[in-house]
C-alpha positions as CSV (number, residue, x, y, z in Angstrom):
1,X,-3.4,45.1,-1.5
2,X,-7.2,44.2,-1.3
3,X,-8.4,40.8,-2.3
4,X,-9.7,39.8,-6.2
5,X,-13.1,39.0,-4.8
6,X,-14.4,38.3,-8.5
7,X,-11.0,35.7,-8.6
8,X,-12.0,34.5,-4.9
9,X,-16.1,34.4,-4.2
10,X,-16.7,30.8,-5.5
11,X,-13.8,29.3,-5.6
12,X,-13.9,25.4,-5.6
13,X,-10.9,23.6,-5.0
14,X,-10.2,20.3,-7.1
15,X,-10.9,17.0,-5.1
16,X,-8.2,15.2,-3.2
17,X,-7.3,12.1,-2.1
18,X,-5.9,11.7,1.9
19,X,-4.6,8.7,2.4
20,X,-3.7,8.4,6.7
21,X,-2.7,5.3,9.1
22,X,-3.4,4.9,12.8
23,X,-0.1,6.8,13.4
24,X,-1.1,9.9,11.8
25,X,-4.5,9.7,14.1
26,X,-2.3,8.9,17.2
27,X,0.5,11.3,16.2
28,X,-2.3,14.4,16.7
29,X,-3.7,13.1,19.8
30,X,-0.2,13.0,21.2
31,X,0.5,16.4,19.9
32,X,-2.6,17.6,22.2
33,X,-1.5,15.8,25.4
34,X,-3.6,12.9,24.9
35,X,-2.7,9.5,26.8
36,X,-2.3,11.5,30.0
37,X,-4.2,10.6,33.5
38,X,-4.6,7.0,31.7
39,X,-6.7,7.3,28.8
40,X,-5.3,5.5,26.1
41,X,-8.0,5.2,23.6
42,X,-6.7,8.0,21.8
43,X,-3.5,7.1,21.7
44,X,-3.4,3.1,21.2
45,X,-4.3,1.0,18.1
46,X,-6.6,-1.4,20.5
47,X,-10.4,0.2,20.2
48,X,-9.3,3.5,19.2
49,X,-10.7,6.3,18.7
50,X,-10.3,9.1,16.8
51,X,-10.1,12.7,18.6
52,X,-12.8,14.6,16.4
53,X,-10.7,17.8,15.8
54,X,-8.0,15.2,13.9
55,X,-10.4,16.0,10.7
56,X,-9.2,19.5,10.5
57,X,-5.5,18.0,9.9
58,X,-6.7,16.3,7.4
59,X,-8.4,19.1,5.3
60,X,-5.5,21.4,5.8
61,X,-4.3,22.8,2.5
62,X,-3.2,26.4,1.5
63,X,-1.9,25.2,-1.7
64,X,-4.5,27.3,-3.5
65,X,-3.6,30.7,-1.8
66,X,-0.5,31.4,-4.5
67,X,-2.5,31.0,-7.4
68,X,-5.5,32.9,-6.1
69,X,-3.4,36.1,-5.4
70,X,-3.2,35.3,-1.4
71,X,0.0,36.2,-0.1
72,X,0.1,33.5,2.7
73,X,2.7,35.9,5.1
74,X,-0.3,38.4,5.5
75,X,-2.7,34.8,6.6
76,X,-3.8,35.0,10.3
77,X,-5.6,32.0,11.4
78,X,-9.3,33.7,12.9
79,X,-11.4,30.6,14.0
80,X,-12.8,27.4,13.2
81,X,-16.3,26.0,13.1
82,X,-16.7,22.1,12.8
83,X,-19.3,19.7,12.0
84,X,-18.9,16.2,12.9
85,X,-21.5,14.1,11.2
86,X,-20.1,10.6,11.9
87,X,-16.7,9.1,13.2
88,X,-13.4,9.5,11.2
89,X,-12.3,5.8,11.1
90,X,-8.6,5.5,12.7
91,X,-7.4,4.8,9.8
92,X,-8.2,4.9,6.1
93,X,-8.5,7.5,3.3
94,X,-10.8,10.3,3.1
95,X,-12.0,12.9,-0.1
96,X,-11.7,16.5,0.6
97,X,-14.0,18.7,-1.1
98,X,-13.5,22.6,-0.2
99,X,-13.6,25.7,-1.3
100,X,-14.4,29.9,-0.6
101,X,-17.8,30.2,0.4
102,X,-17.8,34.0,1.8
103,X,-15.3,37.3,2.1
104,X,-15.3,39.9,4.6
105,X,-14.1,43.0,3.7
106,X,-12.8,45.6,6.9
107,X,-12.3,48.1,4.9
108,X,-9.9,50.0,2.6
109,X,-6.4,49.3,3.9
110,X,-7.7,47.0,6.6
111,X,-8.7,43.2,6.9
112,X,-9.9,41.3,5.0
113,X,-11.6,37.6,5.9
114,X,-11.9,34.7,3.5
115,X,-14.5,31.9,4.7
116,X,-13.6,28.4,4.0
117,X,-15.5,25.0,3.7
118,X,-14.2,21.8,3.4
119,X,-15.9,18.7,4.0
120,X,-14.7,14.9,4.3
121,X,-16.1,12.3,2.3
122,X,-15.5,8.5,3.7
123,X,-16.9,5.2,2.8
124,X,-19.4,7.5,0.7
125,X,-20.8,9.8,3.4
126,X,-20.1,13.2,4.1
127,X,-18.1,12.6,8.2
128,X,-16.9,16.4,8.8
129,X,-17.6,19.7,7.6
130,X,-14.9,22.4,8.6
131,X,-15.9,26.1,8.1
132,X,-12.4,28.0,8.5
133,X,-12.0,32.0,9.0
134,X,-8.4,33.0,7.7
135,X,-7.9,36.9,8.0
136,X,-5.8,38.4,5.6
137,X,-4.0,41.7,6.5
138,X,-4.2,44.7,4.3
139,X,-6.9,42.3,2.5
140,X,-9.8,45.1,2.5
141,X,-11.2,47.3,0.1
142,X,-12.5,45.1,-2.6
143,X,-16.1,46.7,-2.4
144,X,-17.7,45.1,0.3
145,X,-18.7,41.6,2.3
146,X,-20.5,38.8,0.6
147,X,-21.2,35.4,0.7
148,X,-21.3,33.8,4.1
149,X,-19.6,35.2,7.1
150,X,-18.1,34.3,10.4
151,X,-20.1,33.7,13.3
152,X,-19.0,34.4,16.5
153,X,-21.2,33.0,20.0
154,X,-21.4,35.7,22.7
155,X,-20.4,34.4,26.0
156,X,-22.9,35.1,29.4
157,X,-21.8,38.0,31.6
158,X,-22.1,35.8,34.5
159,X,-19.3,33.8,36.4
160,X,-18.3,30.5,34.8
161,X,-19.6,27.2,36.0
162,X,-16.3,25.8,35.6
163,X,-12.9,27.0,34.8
164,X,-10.2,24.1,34.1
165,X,-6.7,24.8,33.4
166,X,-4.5,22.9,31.1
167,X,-0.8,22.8,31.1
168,X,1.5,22.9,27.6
169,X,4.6,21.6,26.8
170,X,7.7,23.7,25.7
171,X,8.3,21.4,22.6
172,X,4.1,21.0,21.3
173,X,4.9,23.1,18.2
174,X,7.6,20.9,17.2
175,X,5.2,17.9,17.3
176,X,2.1,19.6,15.6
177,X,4.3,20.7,13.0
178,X,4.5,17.2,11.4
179,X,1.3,16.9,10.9
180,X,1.5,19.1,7.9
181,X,1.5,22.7,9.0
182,X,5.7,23.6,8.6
183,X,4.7,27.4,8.6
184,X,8.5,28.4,10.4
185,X,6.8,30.9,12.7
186,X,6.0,27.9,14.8
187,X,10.0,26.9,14.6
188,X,12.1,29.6,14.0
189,X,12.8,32.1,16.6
190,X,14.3,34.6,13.8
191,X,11.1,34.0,11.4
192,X,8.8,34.6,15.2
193,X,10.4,37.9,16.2
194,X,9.8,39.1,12.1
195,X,6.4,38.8,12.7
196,X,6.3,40.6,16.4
197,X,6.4,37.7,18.7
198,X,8.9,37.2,21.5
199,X,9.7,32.9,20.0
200,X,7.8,30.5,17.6
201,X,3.9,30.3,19.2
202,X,2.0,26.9,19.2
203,X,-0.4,27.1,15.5
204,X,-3.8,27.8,16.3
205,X,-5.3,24.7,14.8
206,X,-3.0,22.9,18.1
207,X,-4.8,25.9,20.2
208,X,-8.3,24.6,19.1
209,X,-7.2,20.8,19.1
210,X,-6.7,21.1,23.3
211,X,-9.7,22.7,23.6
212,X,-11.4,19.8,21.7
213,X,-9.4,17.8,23.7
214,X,-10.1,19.4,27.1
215,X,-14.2,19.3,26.0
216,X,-14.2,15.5,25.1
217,X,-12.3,14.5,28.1
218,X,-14.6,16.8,30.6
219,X,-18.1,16.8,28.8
220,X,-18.2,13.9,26.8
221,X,-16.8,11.1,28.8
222,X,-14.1,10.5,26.8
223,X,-16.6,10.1,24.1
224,X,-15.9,11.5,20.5
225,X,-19.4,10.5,19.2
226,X,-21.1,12.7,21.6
227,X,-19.6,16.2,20.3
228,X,-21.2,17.3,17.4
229,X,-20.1,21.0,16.7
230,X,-17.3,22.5,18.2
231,X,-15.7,25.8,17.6
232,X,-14.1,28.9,18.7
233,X,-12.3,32.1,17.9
234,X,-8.8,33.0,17.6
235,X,-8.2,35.8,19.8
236,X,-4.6,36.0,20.7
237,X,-1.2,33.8,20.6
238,X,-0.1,30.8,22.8
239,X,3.5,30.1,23.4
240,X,4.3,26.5,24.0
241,X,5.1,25.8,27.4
242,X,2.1,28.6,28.7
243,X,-0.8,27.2,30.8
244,X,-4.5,27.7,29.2
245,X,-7.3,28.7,31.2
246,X,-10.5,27.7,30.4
247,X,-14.1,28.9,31.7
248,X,-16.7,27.0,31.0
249,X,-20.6,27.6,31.2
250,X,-23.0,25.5,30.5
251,X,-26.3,25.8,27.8
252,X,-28.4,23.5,27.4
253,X,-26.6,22.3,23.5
254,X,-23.5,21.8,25.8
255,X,-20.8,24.1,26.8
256,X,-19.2,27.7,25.6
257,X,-16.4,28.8,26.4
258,X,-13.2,30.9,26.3
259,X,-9.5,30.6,27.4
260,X,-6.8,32.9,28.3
261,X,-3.2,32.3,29.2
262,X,-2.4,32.1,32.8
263,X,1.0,33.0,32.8
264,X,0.3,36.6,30.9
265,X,-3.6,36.8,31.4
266,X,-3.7,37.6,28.2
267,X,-6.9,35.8,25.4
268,X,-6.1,33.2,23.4
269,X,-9.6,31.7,22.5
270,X,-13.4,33.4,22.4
271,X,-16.3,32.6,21.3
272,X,-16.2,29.0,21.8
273,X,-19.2,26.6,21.2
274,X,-19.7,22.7,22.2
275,X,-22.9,21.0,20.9
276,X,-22.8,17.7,22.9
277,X,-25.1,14.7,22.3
278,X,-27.1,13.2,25.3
């Protein structure tokens, strides 16, 4: 059925109060393999810091998608595109301020894309600014894109400067999950194989969060206040427990990238951009 575009284009969502401790902060780092190879900033109370992907989990919310005639069970995650304008403290409370900005429209009986924004207000500036592609299938046919759109970075044709592979664990859905996405298909084998996958894949906001991860730990020094854009296209599933491949190439903002799944060869993310500070 295609999307009320009239109901959607425009759309602000009330403002909301997140409330978090150093446990939440620590709880997603851990999710992503933090803490491993010695690194404990990320992980420990003393000095930390705050892995800057960890402000998507906070502006998570598809409370509004009911109301606004979305049927969630058609929502594919396409891709995220972050702003980090200053540090998210490790703990605190933040206001999120968000709503639909642009639609894409696929065509009748096809696709349809609804573009996102959400930013976080703390201590009275704005910190993080998450722009958030969510395809919606059988959305299309409304009467046409408007509004913003996606974009999506093209890659070089050339060899990568640097590939890095990065191992998951069997169990990494289990932990996102409690960070507030309880979707089943990242749990439930019966609710996975319903929706054409062979067992519960790893969400793709945990996808993004390792390549974050894997960015900050290899580009940045360790550094969150170095990266200030990162994103990157959903292009395929991850099962927990599947290696990641990354290639890497370097530009002269930071890095792009793209990832793939060594065990099936098969994409997982494209498109990806890292604007690192000097």
């Amino acid at each position: 059925m295609a999307l009320d575009r009239d109901r959607l284009l425009g759309l602000e969502f009330p403002a909301r109060r997140v409330d978090y401790t150093d446990r939440d902060t620590m709880l997603y780092a851990l999710s992503l393999g933090a803490g491993l190879g010695g690194n404990l900033r990320l992980v420990h109370e003393e000095d930390q810091l705050v892995l800057p992907s960890f402000g998507q989990a906070l502006a998570f919310d598809d409370s509004w998608m009911n109301e606004a005639g979305v049927d969630l069970a058609k929502v594919v995650h396409g891709g995220l595109d972050l702003q980090m304008e200053g540090a998210i403290a490790p703990a605190g409370s933040v206001e999120v301020r968000g709503g639909i900005v642009g639609l894409g429209d696929k065509g009748e009986g096809k696709a349809a894309i609804i573009v996102q924004e959400t930013s976080l207000i703390q201590s009275g500036r704005r910190v993080f600014t998450s722009t958030s592609s969510l395809f919606v299938r059988g959305g299309g046919g409304f009467g046409g894109s408007i509004g913003r759109q996606s974009e999506m970075t093209a890659l070089p044709e050339r060899t990568a400067d640097q590939t890095i592979e990065v191992a998951t664990r069997a169990d990494q859905a289990l932990l996102f999950r409690l960070l507030g996405d309880r979707n089943p298909l990242h749990a439930l084998p019966e609710v996975a194989r319903m929706a054409g996958f062979d067992r519960p894949i790893l969400h793709g906001a945990a996808t993004f969060g390792i390549a974050c991860l894997t960015v900050l730990q290899h580009f940045c020094q360790g550094d969150p206040a170095r990266l200030s854009r990162f994103a990157a296209r959903f292009s395929g599933p991850l099962y927990p427990g599947e290696t990641l491949i990354f290639s890497f190439w370097t530009t002269p903002a930071g890095v792009v990238f793209r990832a793939g799944t060594k065990e099936r060869g098969m994409p997982v993310l494209d498109g990806g951009r890292a604007d690192i500070r000097a």
